[in-house]
N, C-alpha and C positions, 0 to 999 in steps of 0.2 A: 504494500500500500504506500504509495506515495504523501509524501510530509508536509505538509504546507508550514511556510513561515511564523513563528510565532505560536507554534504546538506543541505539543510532548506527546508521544506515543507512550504507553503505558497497560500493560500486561495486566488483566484485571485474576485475582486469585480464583471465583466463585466461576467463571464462565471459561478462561482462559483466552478470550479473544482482548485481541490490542482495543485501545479507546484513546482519543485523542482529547488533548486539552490545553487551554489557551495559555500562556504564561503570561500575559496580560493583566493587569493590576497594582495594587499599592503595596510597598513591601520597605516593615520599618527597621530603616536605621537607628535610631533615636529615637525615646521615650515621644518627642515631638515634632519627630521630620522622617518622612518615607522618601523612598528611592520609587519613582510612580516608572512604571511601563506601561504603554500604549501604542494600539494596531491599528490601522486604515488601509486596509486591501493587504498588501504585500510588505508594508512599510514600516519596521520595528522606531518605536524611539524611547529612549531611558532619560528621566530627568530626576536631579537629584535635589531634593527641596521644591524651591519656587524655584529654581535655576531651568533655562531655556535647554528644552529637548534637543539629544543628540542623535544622530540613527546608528541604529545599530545591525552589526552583519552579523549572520550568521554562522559559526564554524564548526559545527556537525551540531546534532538535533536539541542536543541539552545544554551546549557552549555557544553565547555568543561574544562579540569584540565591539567593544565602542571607543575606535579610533581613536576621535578626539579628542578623547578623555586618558590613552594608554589604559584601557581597564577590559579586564574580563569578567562574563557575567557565565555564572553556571546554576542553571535551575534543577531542584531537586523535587520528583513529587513524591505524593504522600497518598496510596489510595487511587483507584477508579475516580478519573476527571479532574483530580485536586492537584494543583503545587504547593508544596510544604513551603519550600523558603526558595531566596536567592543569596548564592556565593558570592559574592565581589572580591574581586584579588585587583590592586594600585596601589602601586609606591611599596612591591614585595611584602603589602600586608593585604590578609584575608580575614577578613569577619561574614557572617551569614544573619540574613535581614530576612527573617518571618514574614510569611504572604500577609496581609490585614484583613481578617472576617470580622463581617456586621456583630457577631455573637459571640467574637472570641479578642476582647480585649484584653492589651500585652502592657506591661509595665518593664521596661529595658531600663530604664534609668538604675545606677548602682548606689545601691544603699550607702548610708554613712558607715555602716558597720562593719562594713565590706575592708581586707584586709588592703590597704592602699595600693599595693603592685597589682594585683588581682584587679583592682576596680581599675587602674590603671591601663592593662590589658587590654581589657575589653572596652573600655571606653575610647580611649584616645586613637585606635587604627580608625572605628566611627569618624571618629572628627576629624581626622585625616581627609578621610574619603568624603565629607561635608563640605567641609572649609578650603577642600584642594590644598596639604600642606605633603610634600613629599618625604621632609624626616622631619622630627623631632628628638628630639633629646632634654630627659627630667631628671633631678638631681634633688634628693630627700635630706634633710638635716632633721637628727633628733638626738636630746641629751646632749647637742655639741659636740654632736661627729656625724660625716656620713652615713650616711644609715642607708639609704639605698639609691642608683641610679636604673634607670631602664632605656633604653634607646629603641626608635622606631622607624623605618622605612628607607629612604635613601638621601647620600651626600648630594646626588645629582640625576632628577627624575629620567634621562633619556641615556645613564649606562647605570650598571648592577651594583656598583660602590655603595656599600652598606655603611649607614650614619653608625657608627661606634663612641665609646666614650671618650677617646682623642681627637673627634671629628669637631672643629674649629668654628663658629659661626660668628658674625655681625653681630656682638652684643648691642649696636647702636647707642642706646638715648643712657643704658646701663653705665657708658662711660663714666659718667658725669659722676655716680656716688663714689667710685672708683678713681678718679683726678680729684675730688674733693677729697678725700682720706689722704695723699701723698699731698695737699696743698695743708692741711692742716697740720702737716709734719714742719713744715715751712713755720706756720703760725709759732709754734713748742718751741722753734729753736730760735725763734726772734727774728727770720729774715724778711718775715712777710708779719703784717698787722691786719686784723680783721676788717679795723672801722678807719685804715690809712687809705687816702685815695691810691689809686693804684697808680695812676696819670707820673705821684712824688719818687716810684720806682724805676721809672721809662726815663725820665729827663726830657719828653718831647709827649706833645700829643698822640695820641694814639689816633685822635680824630681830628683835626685840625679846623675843621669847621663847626665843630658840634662841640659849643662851650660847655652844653651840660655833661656831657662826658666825664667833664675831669672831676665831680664827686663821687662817681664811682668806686666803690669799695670790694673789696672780695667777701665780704658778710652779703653784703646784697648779690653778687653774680652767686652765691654760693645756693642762698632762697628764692633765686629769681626775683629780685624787686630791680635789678638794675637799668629798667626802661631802654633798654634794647630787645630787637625782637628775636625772633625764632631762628629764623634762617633771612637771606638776604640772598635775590638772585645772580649770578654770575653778571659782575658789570656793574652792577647796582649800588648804589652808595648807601653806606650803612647811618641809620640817623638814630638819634634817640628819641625815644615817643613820648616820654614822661619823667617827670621828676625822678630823679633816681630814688629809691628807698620810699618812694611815694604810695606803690603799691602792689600787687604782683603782673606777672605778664613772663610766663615762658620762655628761657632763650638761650640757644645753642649759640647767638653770638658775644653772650656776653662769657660763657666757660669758654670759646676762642678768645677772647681781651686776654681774661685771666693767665689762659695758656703763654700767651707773647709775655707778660710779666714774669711769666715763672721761667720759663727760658730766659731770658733777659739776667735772671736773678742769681738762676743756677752756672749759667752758661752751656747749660745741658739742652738737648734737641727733649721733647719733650717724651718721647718713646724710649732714649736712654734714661733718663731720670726717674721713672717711672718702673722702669727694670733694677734699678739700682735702690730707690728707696721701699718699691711693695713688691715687684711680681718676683724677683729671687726669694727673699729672705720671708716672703710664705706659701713658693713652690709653684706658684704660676708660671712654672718652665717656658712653655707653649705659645702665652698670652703677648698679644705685643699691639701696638697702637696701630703700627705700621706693616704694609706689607716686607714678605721677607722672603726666601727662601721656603724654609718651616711652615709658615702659614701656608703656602702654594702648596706644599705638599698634605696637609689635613685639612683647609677649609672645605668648606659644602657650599655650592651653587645657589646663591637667591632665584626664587619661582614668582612669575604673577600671578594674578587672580586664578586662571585655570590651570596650575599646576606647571606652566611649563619654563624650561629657563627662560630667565631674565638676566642674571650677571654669572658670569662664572670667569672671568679675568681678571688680574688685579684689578684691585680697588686700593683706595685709599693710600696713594705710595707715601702720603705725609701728615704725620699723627696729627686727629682732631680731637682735642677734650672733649668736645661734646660727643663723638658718634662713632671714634673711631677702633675702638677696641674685637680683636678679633680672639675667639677666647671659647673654651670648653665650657660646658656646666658643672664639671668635677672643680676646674681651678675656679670659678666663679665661686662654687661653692665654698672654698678655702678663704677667700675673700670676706664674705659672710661670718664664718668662722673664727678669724681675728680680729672683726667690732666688735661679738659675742666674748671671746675668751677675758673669761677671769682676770688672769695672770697679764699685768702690761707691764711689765719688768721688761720687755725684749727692745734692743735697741732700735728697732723699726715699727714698737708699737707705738699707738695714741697714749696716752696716758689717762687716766679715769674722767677727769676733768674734762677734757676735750674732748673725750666722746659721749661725754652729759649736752656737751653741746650740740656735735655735731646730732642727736636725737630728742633736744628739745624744739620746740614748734616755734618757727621763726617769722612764718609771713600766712598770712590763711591766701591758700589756691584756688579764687574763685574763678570761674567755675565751675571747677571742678566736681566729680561727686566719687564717694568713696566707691574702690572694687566690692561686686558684688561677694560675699560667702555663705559659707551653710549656715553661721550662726548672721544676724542682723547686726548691722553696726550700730553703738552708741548715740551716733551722730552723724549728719550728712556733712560735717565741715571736712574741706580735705585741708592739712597745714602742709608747709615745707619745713624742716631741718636745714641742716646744711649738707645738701646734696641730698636729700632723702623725702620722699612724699609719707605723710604721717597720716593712718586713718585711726581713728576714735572706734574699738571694738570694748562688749563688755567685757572681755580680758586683759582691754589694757590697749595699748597704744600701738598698731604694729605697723610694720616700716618695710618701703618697698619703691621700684621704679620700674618702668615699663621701658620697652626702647621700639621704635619701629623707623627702619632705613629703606628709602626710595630702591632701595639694590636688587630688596626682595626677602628680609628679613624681618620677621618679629620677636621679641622676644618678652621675658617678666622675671622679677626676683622678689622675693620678699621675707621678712626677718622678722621670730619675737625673740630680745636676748634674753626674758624672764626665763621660758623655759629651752634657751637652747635652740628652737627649733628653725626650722626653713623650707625655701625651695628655690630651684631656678630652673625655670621653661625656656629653652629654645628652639625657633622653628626656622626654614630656610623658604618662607611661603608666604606672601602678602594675605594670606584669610589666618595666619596665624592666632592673630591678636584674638579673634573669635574662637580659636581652639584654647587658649589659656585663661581666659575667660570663662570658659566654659570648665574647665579641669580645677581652676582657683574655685568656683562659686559650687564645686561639689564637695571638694574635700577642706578646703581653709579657715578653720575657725574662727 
């Protein structure tokens, strides 16, 4: 008997003759998002969410291929006329998405109780295949130590190179609390002042037209009150918007000011300095501002929206404070690890004092609003630290920074030092931001 497109032949137990049946239907990935199929004459198409239908061929009677997506779909049934579920294999992860009946609702979402790698598992290949992110890599802090990492999918979606936990990514925007910590090393030893213009370190303008400038301080580039903006386009003349210290407003060009200061200061490029005062002396072998050697050979490829490369050549040949950190989640984690520890005897640590500061609330981030989690937060204010976004939880205060780079990376970290604990998300996928989002507001107290 001949097979028409978008069927399944199927051996029934009671009669023994074949029966045919559609694979046509909604089939859930997520507690609140299905993978929909649908047929028009000969014509397969798979859409995933509300995202725009793709077609799909077919490559023998229970496998098919959606191209544009690099994904395999494989249907399994269950019974005379029924399909049980669909297999999805993308980005060398497979999960299996349950057909949806009128009379058989499914609850996918994983419990809190659920052991965190376990839920982890099974969750995050979903958002993958959701979000279009081709690896990720997670990194667990508990008690103030590692406690677990997992990695998923691929360094680069269009060859087999498996994301590992040496596998390097665009920490992006994550720079900033990480050039804040070696800037306030600066602070401890007298060579830099918090509340000194920074303009008094330069002996020249840094802006020459822009008198407000020269109040700027490194306490405010640190909280973002320094009335420069975000980013500035190639060409573009950098202005200040506002009073400095007048109010908050975001800005990767003011941790660039800061950076020409501390070069200036040190006489150091600021990816040596930076190796020399934090990423040796607490194991960040790997980690560097700047492209290198080393980095070519472990970073993972940025993806756009639909999964496919976006950058996979150098980037960044000359370190940026704000965005430029290329970096594991295991040393990220290490990172975390020495704001948290106890002991600040080590010649390369903060000292207690200065890390009260760098974790008290410096400037309120309107308008901001806190990350979603499992428990609800105290309050909607989000503050800054120095270098550190502060949200108000009934546990207390916890601390964290997001990064996302036009390259094709997302990424998230965040810290309680009460009890030790942590995590740090990295994705090489512009729908990232929505998968850690999504992984923070299941498991983060």
């Amino acid at each position: 008997m001949a097979i028409a497109a978008g069927t399944l032949t199927i051996l029934t137990a009671t009669t023994g003759r074949s029966e045919t049946t559609s694979v046509a239907g909604d089939y859930q990935l997520l507690d609140d998002q299905v993978i929909k199929i649908r047929q028009q004459g000969d014509r397969l198409t798979c859409s995933i969410a509300d995202q725009a239908p793709t077609a799909m061929q077919v490559l023998h009677q229970r496998t098919y291929r959606v191209g544009d997506l690099d994904t395999t779909l494989v249907f399994h049934p269950k019974g005379p006329r029924e399909v049980a579920s669909l297999e999805i294999t993308r980005f060398g992860q497979r999960v299996v998405a349950p057909r949806l009946t009128s009379n058989k609702p499914l609850a996918l979402r994983p419990v809190p109780s659920e052991p965190t790698v376990k839920m982890l598992d099974d969750l995050v290949p979903r958002l993958m295949i959701l979000h279009h992110v081709p690896g990720v890599s997670i990194v667990g802090i508990d008690h103030h130590r590692l406690a677990w990492h997992r990695q998923y999918g691929l360094c680069r979606a269009d060859r087999n190179r498996k994301v590992d936990k040496d596998t390097l990514f665009e920490a992006c925007s994550m720079t900033k609390p990480v050039f804040a910590y070696a800037v306030l090393r600066l602070i401890e030893q007298g060579r830099l002042d918090l509340d000194k213009p920074l303009l008094e370190y330069l002996g020249k303008p840094y802006l020459p037209d822009e008198p407000r400038h020269r109040a700027i301080t490194a306490r405010m580039v640190l909280c973002h009150t320094s009335g420069l903006p975000n980013v500035r386009k190639k060409g573009e003349l950098l202005h200040v918007l506002f009073k400095p210290g007048s109010r908050f407003e975001y800005s990767g060009e003011g941790f660039k000011y800061l950076q020409h200061v501390v070069e200036h200061v040190t006489g150091m490029s600021a990816d040596r300095w930076m190796r020399k005062t934090l990423f040796d002396p607490v194991g960040m072998k790997t980690s560097s501002l700047a492209w290198n050697d080393r980095v070519a050979n472990l970073v993972a490829a940025g993806h756009g929206n639909r999964g496919h490369v976006k950058t996979a050549g150098p980037r960044f040949r000359r370190a940026n404070a704000a965005a430029s950190l290329f970096c594991s989640p295991s040393e990220y984690a290490l990172f975390l690890l020495e704001i948290m520890r106890k002991d600040r005897s080590a010649d390369h640590s903060l000292g207690k004092s200065m890390i009260e500061q760098m974790l008290t609330r410096a400037s309120k981030a309107d308008p901001r609003r806190p990350v979603k989690r499992l428990s609800p937060s105290t309050s909607r204010d989000v503050h800054y630290g120095l270098g550190w976004q502060i949200n108000a939880t009934r546990l207390g205060d916890r601390f964290y920074h997001g990064g996302a780079n036009g390259t094709g990376f997302r990424c998230y970290s965040e810290f309680d030092p009460r009890r030790g604990s942590g995590i740090v998300i990295m994705t090489n996928g512009l729908g990232g931001k929505r998968l850690w989002k999504a992984v923070v507001a299941r498991m983060a107290p």
